[in-house]
C-alpha positions as CSV (number, residue, x, y, z in Angstrom):
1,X,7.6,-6.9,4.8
2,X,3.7,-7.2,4.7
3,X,3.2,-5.9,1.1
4,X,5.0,-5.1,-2.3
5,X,3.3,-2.6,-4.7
6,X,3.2,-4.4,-7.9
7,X,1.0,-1.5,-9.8
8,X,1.1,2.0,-9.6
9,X,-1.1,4.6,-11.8
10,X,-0.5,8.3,-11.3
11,X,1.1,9.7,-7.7
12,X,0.4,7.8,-4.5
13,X,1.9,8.7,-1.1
14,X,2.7,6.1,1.9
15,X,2.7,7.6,5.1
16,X,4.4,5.0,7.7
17,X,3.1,4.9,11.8
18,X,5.8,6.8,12.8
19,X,4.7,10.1,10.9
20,X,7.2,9.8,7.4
21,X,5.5,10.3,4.0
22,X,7.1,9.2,0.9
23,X,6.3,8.9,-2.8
24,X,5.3,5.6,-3.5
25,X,7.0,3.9,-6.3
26,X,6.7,0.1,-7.9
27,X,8.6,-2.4,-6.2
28,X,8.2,-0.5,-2.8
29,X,7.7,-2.7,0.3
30,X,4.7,-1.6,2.9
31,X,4.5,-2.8,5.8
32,X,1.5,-3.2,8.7
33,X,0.2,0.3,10.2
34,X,1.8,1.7,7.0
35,X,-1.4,4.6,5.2
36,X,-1.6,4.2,1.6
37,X,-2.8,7.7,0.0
38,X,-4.0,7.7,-3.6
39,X,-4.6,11.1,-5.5
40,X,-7.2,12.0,-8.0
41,X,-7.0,9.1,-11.5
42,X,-4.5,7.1,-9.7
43,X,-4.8,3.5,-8.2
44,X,-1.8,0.9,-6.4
45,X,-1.7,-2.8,-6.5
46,X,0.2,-4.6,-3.5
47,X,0.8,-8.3,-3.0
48,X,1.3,-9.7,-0.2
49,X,4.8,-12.4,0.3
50,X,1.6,-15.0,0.2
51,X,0.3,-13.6,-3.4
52,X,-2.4,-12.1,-2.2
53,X,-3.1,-9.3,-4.2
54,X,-5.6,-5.8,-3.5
55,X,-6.0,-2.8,-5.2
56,X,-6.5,0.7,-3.7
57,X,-8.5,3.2,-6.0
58,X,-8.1,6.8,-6.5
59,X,-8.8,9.4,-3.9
60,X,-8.5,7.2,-0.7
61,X,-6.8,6.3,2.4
62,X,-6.1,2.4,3.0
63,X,-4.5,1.6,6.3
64,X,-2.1,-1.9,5.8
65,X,-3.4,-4.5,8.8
66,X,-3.0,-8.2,9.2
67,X,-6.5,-8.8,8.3
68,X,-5.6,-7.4,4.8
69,X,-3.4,-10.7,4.5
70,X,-4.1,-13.1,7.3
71,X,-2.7,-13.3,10.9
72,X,1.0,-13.6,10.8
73,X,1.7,-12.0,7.9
C-alpha cells in the first residue's frame, strides 16, 4: 500500500496501471502507478503509511509515484 484516501468530496475514480477503473471510496488503498481522477466540485485526501498527507482538487488527473512519499514507500 502506498496511500489511503482519508477525504473524499463528490465522485472520484482510480484507474490502476493495469487498465481497471473503480469508484473511489474513503478508506481505499492506492497504490504506486495507480491515476487518481477527480470530477467537477470534488477533491480526495490520501496519506501515506508515513502520514504524509496531499490533496488532489477537482477536475484533475494525479498519477501516485514514490516521489509523492519518498523512495521506498
Amino acid at each position: 500500500m502506498t496511500g489511503i484516501v482519508t477525504s473524499l468530496t463528490g465522485k472520484a475514480t482510480v484507474l490502476s496501471k493495469d487498465g481497471v477503473a473503480r469508484a473511489l471510496r474513503e478508506g481505499d488503498e492506492v497504490q504506486q502507478g495507480d491515476i487518481v481522477i477527480t470530477a467537477s466540485g470534488s477533491s480526495v485526501e490520501i496519506e501515506s503509511v508515513g502520514d504524509t498527507s496531499f490533496s488532489v482538487p477537482e477536475n484533475n488527473e494525479f498519477l501516485i509515484n514514490d516521489e509523492l512519499f519518498g523512495v521506498g514507500v
